[in-house]
C-alpha atoms as a printed R data frame, in Angstrom:
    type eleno elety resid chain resno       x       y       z
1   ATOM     1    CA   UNK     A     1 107.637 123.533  96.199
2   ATOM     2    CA   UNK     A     2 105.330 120.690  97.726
3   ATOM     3    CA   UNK     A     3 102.461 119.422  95.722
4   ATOM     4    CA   UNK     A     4  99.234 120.128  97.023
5   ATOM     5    CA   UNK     A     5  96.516 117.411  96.677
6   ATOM     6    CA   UNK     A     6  92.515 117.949  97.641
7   ATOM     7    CA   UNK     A     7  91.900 114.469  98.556
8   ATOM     8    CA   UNK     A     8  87.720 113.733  98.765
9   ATOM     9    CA   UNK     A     9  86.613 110.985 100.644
10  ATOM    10    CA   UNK     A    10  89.904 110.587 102.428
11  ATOM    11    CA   UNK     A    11  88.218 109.271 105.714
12  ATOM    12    CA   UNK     A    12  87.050 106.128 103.622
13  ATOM    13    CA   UNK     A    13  88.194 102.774 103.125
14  ATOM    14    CA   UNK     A    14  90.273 103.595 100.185
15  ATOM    15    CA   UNK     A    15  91.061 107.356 100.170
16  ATOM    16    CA   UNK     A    16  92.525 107.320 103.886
17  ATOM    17    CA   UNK     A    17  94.669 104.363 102.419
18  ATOM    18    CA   UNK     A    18  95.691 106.607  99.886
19  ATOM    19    CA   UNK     A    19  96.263 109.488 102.135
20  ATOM    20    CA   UNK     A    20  98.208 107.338 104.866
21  ATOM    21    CA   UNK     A    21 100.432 106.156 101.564
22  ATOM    22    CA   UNK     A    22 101.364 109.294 100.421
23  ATOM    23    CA   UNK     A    23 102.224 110.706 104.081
24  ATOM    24    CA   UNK     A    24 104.223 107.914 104.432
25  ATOM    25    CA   UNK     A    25 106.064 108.902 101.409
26  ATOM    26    CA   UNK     A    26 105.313 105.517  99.556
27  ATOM    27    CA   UNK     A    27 105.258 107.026  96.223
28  ATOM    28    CA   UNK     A    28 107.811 108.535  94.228
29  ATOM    29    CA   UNK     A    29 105.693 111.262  92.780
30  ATOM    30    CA   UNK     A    30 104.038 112.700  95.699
31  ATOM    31    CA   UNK     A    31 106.725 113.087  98.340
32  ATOM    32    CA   UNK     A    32 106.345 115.665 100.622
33  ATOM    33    CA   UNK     A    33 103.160 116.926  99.390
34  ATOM    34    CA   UNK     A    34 100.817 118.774 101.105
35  ATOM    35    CA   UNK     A    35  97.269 116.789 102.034
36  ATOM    36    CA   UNK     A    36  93.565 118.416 102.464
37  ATOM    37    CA   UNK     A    37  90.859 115.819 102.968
38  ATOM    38    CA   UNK     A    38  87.364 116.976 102.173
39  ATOM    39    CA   UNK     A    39  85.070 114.435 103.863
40  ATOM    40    CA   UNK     A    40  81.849 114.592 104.616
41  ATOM    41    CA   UNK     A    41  82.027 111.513 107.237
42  ATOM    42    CA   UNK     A    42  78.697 109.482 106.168
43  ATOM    43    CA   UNK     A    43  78.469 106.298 107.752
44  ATOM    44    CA   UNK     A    44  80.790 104.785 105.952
45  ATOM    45    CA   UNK     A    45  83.642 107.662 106.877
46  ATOM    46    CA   UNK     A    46  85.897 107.194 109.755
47  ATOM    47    CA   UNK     A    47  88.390 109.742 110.930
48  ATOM    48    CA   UNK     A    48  90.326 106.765 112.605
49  ATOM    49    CA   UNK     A    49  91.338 105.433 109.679
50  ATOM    50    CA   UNK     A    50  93.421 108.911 109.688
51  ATOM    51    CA   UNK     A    51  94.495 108.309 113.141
52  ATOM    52    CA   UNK     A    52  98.100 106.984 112.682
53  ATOM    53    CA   UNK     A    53  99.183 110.841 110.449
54  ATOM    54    CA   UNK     A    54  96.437 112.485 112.204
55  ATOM    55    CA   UNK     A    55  99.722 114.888 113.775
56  ATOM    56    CA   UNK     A    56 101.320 114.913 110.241
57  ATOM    57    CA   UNK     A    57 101.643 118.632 109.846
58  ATOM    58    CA   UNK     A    58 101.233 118.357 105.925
59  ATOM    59    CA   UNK     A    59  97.669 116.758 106.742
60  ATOM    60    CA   UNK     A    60  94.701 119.170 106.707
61  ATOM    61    CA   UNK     A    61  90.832 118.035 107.459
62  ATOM    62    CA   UNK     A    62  87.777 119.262 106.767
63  ATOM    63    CA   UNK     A    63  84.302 117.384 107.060
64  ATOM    64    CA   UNK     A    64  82.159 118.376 104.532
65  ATOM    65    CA   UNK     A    65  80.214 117.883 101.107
66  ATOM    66    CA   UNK     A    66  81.139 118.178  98.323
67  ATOM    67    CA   UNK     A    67  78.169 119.334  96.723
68  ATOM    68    CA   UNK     A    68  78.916 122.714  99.104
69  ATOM    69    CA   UNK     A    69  80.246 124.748  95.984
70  ATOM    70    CA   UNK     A    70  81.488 127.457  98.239
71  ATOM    71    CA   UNK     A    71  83.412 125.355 100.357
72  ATOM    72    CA   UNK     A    72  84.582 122.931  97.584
73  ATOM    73    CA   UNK     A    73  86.092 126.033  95.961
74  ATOM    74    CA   UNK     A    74  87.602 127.791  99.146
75  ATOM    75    CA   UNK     A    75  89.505 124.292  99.599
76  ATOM    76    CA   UNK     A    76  90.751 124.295  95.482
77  ATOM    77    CA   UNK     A    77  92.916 127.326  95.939
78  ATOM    78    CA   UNK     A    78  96.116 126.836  95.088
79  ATOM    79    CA   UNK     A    79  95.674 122.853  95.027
80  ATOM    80    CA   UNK     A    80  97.610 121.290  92.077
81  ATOM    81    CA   UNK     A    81  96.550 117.966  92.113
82  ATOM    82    CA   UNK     A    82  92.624 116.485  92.922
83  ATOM    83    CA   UNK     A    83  91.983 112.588  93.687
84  ATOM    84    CA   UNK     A    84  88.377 112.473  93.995
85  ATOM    85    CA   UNK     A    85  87.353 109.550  96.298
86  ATOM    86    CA   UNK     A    86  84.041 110.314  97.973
87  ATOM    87    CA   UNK     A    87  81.252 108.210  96.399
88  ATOM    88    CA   UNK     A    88  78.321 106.608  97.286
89  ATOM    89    CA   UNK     A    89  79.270 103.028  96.797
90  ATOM    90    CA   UNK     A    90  77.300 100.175  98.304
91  ATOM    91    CA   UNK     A    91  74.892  98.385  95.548
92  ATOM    92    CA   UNK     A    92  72.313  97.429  97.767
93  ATOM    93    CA   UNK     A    93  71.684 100.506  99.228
94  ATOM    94    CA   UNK     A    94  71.587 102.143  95.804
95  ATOM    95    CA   UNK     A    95  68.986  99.309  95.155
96  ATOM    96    CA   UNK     A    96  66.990 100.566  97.725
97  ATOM    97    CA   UNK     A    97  67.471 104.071  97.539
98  ATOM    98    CA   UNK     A    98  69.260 105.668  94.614
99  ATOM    99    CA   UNK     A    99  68.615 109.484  95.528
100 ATOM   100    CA   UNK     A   100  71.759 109.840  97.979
101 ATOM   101    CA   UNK     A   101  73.949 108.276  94.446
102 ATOM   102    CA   UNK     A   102  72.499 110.363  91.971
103 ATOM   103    CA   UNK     A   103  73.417 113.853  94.245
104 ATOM   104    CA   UNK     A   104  76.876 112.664  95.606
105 ATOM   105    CA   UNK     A   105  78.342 110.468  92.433
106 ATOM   106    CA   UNK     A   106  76.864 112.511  89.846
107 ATOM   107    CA   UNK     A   107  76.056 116.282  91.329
108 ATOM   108    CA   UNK     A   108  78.570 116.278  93.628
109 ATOM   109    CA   UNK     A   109  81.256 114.703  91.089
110 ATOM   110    CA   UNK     A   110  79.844 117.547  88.873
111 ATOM   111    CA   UNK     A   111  80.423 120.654  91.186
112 ATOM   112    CA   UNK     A   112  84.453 119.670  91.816
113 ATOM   113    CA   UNK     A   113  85.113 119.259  87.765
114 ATOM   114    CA   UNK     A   114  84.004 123.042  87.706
115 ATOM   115    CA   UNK     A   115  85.468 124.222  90.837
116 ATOM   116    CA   UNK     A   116  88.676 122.856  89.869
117 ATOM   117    CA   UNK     A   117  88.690 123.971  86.515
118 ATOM   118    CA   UNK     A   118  87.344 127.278  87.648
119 ATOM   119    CA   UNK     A   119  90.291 127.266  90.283
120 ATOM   120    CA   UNK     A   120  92.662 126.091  87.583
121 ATOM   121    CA   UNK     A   121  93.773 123.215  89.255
122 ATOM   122    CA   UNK     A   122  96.824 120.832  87.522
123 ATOM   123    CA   UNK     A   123  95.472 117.125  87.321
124 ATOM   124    CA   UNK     A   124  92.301 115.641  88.246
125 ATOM   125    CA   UNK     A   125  91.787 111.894  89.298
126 ATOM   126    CA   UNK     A   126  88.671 110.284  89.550
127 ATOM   127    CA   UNK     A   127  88.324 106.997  90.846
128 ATOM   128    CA   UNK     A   128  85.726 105.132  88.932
129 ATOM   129    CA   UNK     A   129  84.690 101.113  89.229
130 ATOM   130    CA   UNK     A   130  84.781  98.483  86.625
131 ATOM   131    CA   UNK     A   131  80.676  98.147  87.415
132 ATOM   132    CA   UNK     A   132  80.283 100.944  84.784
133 ATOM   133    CA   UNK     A   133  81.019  98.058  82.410
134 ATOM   134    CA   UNK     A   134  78.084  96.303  83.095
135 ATOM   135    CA   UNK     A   135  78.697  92.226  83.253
136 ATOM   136    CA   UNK     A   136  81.006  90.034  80.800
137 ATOM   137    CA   UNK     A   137  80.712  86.214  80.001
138 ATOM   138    CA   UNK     A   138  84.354  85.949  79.113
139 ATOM   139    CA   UNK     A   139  87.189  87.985  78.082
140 ATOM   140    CA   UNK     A   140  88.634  91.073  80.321
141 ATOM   141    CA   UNK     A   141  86.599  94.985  79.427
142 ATOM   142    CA   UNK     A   142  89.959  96.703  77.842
143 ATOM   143    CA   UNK     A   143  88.673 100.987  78.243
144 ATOM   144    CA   UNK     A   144  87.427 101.276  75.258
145 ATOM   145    CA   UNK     A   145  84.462  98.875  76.277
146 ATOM   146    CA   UNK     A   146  81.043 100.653  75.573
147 ATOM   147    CA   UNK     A   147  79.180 101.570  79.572
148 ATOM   148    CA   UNK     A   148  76.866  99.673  80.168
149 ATOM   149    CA   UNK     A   149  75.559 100.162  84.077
150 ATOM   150    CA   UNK     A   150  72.930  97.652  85.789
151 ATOM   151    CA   UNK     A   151  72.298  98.702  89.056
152 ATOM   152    CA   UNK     A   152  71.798 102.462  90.439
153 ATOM   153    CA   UNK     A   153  75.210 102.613  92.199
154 ATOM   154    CA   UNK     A   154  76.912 101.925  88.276
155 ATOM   155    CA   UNK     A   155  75.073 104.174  86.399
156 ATOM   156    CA   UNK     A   156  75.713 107.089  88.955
157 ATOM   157    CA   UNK     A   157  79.311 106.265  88.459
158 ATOM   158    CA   UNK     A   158  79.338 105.700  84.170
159 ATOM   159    CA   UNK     A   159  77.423 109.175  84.686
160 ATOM   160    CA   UNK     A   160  80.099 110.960  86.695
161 ATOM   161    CA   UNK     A   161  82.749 109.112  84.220
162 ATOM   162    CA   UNK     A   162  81.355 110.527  81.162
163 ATOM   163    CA   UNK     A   163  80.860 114.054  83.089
164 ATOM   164    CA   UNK     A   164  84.825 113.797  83.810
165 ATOM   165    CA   UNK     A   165  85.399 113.304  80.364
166 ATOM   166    CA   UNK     A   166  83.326 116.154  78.734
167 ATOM   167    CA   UNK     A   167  85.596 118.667  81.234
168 ATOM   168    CA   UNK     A   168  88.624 117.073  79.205
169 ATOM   169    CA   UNK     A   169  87.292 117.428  75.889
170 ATOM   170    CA   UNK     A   170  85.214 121.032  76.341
171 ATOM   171    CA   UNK     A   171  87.137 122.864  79.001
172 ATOM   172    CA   UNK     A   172  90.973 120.941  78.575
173 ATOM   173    CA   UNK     A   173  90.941 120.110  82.495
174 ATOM   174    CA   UNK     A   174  93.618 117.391  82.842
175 ATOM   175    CA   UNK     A   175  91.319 114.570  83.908
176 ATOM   176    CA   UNK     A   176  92.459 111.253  84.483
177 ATOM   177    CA   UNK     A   177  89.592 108.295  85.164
178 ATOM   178    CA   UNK     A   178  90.568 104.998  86.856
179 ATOM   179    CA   UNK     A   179  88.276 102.061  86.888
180 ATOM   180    CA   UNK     A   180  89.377  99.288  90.015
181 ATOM   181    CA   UNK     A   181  88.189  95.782  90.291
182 ATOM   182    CA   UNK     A   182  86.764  95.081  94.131
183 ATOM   183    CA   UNK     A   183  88.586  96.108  96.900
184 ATOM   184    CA   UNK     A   184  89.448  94.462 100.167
185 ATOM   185    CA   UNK     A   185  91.870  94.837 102.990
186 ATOM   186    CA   UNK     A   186  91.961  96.880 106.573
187 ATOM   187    CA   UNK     A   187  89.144  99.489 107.429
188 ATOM   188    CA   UNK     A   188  86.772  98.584 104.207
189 ATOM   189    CA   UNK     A   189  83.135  98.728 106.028
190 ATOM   190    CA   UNK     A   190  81.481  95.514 107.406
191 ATOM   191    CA   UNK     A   191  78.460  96.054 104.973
192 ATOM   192    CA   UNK     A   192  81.110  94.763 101.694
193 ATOM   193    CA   UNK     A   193  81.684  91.015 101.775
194 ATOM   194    CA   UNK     A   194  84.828  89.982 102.889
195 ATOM   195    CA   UNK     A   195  84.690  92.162 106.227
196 ATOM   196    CA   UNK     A   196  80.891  91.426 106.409
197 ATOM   197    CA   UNK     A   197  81.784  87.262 106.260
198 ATOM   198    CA   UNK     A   198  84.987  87.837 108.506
199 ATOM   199    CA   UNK     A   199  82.852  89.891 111.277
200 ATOM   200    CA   UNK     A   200  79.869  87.489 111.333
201 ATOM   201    CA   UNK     A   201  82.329  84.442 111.443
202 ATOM   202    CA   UNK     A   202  84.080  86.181 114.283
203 ATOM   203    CA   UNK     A   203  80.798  86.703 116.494
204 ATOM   204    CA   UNK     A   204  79.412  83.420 115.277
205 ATOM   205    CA   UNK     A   205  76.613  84.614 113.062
206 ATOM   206    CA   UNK     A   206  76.055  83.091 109.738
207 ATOM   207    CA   UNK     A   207  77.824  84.576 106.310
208 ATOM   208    CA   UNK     A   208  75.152  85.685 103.896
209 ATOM   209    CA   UNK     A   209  75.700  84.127 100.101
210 ATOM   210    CA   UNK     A   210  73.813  85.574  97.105
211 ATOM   211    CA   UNK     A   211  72.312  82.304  95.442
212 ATOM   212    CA   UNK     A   212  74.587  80.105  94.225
213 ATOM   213    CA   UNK     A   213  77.457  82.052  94.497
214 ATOM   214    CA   UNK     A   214  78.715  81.586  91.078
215 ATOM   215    CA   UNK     A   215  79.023  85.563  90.459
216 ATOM   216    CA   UNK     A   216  82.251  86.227  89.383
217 ATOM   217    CA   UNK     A   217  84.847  88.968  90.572
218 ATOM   218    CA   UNK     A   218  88.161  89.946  90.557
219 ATOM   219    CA   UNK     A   219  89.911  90.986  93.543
220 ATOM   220    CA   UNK     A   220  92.775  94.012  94.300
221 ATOM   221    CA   UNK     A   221  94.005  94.782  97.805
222 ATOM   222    CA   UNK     A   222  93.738  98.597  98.352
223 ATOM   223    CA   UNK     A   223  97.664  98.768  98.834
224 ATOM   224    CA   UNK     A   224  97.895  98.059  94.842
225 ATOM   225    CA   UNK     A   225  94.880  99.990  93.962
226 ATOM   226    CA   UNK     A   226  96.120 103.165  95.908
227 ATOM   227    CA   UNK     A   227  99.681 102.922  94.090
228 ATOM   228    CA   UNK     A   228  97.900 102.365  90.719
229 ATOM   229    CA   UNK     A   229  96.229 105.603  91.577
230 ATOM   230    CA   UNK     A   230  99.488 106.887  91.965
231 ATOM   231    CA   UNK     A   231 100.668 106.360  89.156
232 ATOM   232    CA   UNK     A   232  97.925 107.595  87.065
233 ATOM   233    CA   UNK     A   233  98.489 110.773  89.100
234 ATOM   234    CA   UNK     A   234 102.167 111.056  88.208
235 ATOM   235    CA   UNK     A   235 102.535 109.708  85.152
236 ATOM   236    CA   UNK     A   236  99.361 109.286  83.536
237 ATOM   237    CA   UNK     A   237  97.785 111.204  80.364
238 ATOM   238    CA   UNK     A   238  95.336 113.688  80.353
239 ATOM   239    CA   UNK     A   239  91.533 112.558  79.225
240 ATOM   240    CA   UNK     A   240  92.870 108.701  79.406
241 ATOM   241    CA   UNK     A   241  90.989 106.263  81.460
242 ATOM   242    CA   UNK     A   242  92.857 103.495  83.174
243 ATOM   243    CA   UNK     A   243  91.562 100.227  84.247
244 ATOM   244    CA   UNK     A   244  93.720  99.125  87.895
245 ATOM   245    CA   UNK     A   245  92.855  95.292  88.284
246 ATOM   246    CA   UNK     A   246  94.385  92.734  90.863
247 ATOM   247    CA   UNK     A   247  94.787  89.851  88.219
248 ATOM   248    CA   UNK     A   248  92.633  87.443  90.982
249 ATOM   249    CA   UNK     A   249  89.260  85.969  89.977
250 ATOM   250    CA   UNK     A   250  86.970  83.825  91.978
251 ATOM   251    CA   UNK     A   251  83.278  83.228  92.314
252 ATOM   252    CA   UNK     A   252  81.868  84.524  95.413
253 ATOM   253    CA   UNK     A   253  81.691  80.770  96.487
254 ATOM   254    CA   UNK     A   254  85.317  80.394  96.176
255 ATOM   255    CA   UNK     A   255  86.236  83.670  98.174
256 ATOM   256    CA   UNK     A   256  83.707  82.176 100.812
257 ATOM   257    CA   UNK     A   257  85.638  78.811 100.942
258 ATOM   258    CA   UNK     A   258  89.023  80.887 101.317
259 ATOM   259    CA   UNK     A   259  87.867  82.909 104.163
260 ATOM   260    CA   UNK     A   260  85.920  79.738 105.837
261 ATOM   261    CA   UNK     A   261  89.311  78.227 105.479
262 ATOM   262    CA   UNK     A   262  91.202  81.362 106.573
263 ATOM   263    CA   UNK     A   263  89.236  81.295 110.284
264 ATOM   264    CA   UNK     A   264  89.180  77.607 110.640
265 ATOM   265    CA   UNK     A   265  85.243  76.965 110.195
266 ATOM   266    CA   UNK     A   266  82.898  74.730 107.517
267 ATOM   267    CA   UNK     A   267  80.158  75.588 104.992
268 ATOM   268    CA   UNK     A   268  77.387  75.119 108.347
269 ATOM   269    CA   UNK     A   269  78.219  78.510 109.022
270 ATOM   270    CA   UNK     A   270  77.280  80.086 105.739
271 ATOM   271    CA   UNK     A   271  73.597  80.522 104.814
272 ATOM   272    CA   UNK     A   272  72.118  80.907 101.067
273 ATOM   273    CA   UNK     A   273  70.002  84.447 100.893
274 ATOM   274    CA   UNK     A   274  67.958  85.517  97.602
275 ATOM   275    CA   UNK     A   275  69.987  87.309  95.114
276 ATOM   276    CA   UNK     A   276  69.618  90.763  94.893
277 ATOM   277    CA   UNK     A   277  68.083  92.254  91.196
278 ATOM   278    CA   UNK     A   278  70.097  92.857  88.948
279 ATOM   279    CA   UNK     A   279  73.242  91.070  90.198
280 ATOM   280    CA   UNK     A   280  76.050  91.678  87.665
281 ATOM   281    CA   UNK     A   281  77.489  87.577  86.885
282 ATOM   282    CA   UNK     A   282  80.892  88.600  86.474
283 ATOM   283    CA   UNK     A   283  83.340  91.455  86.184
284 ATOM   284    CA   UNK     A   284  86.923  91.395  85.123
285 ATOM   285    CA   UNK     A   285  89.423  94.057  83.777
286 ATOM   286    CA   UNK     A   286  92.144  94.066  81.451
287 ATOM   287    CA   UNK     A   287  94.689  96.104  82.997
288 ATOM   288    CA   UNK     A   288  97.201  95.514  80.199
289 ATOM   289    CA   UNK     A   289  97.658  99.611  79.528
290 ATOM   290    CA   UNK     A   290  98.008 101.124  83.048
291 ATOM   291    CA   UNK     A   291 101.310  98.401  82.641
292 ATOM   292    CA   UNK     A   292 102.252  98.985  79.294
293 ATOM   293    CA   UNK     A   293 102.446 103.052  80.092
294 ATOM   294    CA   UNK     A   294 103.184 103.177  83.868
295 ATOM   295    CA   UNK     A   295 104.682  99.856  84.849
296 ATOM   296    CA   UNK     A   296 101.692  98.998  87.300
297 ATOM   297    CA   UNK     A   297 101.706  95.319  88.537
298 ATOM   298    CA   UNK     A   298  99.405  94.145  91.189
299 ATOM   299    CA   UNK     A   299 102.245  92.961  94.187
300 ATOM   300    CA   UNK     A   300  99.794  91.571  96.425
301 ATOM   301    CA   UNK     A   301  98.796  87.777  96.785
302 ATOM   302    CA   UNK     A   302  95.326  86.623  97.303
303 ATOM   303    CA   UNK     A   303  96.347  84.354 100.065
304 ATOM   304    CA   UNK     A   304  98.385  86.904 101.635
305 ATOM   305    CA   UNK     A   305  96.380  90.013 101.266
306 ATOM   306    CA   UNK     A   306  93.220  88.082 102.940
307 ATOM   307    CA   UNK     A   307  94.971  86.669 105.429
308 ATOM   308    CA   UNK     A   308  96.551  89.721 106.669
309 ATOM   309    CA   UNK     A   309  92.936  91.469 106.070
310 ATOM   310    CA   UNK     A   310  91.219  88.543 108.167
311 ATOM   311    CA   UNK     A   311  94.089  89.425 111.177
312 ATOM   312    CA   UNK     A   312  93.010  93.205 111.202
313 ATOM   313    CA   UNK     A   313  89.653  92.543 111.375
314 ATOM   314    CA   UNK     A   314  90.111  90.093 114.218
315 ATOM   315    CA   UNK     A   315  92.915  92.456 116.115
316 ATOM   316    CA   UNK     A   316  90.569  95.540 115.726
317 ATOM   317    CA   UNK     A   317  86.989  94.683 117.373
318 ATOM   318    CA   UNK     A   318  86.847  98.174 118.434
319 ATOM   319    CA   UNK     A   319  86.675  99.414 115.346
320 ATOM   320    CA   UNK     A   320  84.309  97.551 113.493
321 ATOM   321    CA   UNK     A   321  81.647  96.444 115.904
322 ATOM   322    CA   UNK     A   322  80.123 100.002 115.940
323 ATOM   323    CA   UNK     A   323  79.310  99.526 112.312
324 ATOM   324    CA   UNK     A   324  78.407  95.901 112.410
325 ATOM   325    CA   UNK     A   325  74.997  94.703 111.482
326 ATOM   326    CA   UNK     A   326  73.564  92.982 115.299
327 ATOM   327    CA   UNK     A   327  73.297  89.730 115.179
């Protein structure tokens, strides 16, 4: 019989990736499974980013919270696999308003782990950050690294981590905890920085650049994150955390030279803006396990993956100028 995966957040920048990959039959594990998306379609969820298996017949959607305990649970029956997406997720906003974090990351993060275990669901994924780490000098955070969350957005998601966990240890629910480096590719929302500098490039207003732009992160295209995920799904152990990591580390100046480079303009077009509190200097994960157990490599370049990410952005006006800050 067909798996059945609840999917949350699946109209977002990474779950509909996730969702589109498994339709497509991309991984090994998951073919032919059955999809429900539970999204609740906040600003930052678009249901045409489920446009191109929007007639899939194995592709169910329903917009909605998942803080809704009744509804959560009406979606969980008979579901064998969860891969919980939906998060708040933007640090500045959690900088200037954490309540929306606190409820969705935490509450809402809360209310599936006992709806699923209530429902007896199989496997439980839930797709954390490397930001629960806190900052590093040098070295790469291996799991075991102690949380240590500096901005709102972080400690929602080291809360909803350690939440995971406890339904592992206490109740036995087969939870599985990834922890990704920063995203980027197709459909990620022009409030994160690449699509932000790539939009405001494209419509000739200036890139914004924290300070000196000397902080520090290490970049994974969502086609390796969401088959990482995968993986952890399939394969991995129950109560284990898994760090998914795209090998790629540049200051945020460096990233803003590549994409400068990338659409053919100079540094005239970028403008220095105060840093924000708090700023994290840099993150970067050791990903040695989720390869050591699963056989997980990043497969995407840098140079490619932004390239082909600066093209969609460019190709697809239509979709991103509704969510554009105006100039």
């Amino acid at each position: 019989m067909a798996e059945r995966i609840l999917v949350t957040g699946g109209a977002g920048f990474i779950g509909s990736n996730y969702v589109r990959r498994v339709l497509e039959g991309r991984y090994p594990g998951q073919k032919g499974a059955h999809v429900t998306v539970l999204d609740k379609l906040t600003y930052a969820g678009n249901p045409g980013n489920l446009a191109d298996v929007a007639d899939d017949p194995r592709l169910e959607f329903t917009r909605g919270d998942i803080v809704d305990r009744r509804l959560v649970a009406s979606l969980l029956d008979g579901v064998d696999l969860v891969v919980h997406f939906a998060a708040e997720s933007h640090v500045d906003r959690s900088i200037s308003g954490s309540a929306e974090f606190i409820t969705t990351n935490v509450v809402g993060t809360h209310n599936l782990l006992q709806c699923a275990l209530e429902a007896g669901v199989g496997r439980f994924v839930h797709v954390s950050t490397d930001e629960v780490y806190g900052s590093i000098e040098e070295g790469s955070w291996a799991e075991t690294r102690p949380l240590e969350p500096n901005s709102p957005y972080s400690a929602s998601k080291a809360s909803s981590d350690l939440i995971a966990r406890a339904y592992h240890r206490t109740h036995g629910l087969d939870v599985r905890v990834t922890r990704c480096s920063n995203n980027y590719g197709p459909r990620q929302h022009p409030e994160k920085f690449i699509p932000k500098a790539v939009t405001n490039l494209a419509r000739g207003i200036p890139v914004p650049l924290y300070g000196e732009g000397v902080n520090v992160r290490d970049w994974l295209h969502v086609d390796d994150h969401c088959r990482g995920i995968a993986l952890v799904a399939a394969e991995g152990r129950a109560g284990e955390v898994y760090n998914i990591g795209g090998g790629t580390e540049l200051t945020n100046r460096e990233l803003t030279g590549r994409l400068l480079d990338i659409l053919g303009a100079d540094w005239s077009a970028v403008r220095r803006v105060a840093d924000r509190p708090g700023h994290d200097l840099r993150y970067s994960v050791d990903h040695s396990k989720i390869t050591r157990e699963l056989g997980y490599r990043p497969e995407v370049p840098l140079d490619e993956g932004l390239a082909g990410t600066v093209r969609w952005y460019l190709d697809n006006p239509d979709w991103w100028e509704p969510a554009a800050q105006p100039a």
